[in-house]
C-alpha positions in Angstrom: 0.0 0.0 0.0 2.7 2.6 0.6 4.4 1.8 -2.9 0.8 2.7 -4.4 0.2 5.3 -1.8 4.1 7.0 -3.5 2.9 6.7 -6.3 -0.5 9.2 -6.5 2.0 11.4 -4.2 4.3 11.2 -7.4 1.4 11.7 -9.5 -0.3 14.2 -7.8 3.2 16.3 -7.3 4.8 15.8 -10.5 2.2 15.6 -13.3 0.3 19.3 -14.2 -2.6 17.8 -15.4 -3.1 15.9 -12.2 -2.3 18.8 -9.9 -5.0 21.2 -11.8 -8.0 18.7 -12.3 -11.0 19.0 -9.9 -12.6 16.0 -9.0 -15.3 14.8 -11.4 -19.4 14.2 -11.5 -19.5 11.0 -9.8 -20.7 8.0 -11.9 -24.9 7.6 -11.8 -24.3 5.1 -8.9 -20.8 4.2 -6.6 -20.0 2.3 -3.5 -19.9 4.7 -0.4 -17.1 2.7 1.3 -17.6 4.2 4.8 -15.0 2.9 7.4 -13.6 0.1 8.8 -16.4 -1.8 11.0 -19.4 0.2 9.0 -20.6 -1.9 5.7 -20.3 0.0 2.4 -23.8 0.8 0.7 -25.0 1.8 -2.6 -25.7 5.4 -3.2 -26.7 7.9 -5.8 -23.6 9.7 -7.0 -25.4 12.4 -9.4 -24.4 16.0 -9.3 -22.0 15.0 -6.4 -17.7 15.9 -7.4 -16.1 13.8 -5.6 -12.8 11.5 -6.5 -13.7 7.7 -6.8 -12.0 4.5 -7.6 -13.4 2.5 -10.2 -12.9 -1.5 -10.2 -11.4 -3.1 -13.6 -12.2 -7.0 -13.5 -13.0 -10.2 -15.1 -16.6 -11.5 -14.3 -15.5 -15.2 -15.5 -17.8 -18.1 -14.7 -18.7 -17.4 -11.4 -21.7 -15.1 -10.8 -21.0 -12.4 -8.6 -23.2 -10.2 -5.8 -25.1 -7.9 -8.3 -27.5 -5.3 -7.7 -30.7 -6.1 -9.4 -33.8 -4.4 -9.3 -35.7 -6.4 -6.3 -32.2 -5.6 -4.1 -31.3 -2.1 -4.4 -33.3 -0.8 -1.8 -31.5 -3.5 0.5 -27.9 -2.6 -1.3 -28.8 1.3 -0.2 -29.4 0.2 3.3 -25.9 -1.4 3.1 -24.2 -4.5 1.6 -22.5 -6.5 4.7 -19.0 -7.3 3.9 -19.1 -10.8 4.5 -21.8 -10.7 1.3 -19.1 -9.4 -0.7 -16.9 -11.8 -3.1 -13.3 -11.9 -2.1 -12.1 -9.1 -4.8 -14.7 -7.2 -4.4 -13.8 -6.9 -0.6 -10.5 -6.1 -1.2 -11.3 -3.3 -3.3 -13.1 -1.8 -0.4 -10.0 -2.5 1.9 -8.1 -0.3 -0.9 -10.1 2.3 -1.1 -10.5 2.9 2.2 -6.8 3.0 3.5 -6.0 5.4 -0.2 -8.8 7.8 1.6 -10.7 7.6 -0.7 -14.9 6.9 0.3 -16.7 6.2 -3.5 -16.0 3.0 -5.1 -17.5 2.3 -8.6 -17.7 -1.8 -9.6 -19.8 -2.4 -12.3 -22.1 -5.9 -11.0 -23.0 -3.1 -7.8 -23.6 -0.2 -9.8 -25.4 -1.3 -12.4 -29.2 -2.3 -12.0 -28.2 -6.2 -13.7 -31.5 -7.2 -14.8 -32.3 -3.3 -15.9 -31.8 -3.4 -19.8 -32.6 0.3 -19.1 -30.2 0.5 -16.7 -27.3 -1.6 -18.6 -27.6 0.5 -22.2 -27.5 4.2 -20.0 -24.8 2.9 -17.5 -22.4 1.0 -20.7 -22.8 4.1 -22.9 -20.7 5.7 -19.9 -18.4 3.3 -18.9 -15.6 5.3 -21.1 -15.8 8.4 -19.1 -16.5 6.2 -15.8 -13.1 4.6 -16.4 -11.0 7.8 -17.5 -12.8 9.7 -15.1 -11.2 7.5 -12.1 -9.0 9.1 -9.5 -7.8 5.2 -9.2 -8.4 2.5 -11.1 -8.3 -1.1 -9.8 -7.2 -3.7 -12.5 -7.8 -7.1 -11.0 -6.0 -8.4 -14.3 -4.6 -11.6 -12.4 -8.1 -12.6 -11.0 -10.0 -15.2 -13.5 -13.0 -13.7 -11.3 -14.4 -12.1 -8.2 -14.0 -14.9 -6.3 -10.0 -14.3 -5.9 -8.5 -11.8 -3.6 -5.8 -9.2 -5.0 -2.7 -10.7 -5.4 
């Protein structure tokens, strides 16, 4: 964590386009990650600037936690951690000790079973991904069901 930690220090010291950006419109929905002991829960992120780390992952054979339309009242209310796949969890663990409370994964974010929802949210996901003040590639998971390695 402190080698990742030196380099947004690097990043936000060195790089002019980094030191002048302001913190962009939060995607339509993100994780608010609260703290440790407090479980994260879905929230609205429209009209709110806020930094936000956005979760970059295979979904593979094994069918994650998703938000669907008959649990996002209960995924508002809060999503326990122990619910959460293994990667998933660790990308809360991240985000919190980087300081940073909004965490966008895409299986939470996006109403699933919303074909609404999933041709609004996908037109986005380009200026979700840019738009990231961190971006968590979980390239060596085959799903969510592995932990950061």
């Amino acid at each position: 964590m402190s080698r990742v930690k030196g380099w947004i220090e690097t990043c936000l010291g060195e790089h002019k386009i980094c030191q002048s950006s302001s913190p962009p419109v939060l995607p339509t929905r993100v994780l608010h990650v609260g703290s440790e002991g407090v479980d994260p829960r879905l929230v609205s992120g429209e009209g709110i600037e806020a930094s936000y780390i956005a979760l970059s992952w295979r979904w593979g054979s094994t069918l994650p936690l998703r938000t669907l339309g008959e649990n996002m009242e209960e995924h508002q209310r809060g999503i326990a951690m122990s619910s959460l796949p293994p990667l998933f969890r660790d990308a809360v663990v991240v985000s919190r000790k980087l300081g940073c409370k909004y965490l966008w994964v895409d299986a939470l974010c996006i109403i699933q079973d919303s074909s609404r929802d999933w041709e609004q949210e996908a037109a986005k996901m380009t200026e979700v991904y840019s738009n990231a003040w961190v971006m968590i590639a979980a390239d060596s998971c085959k799903d969510c069901s592995q932990e950061l390695g």
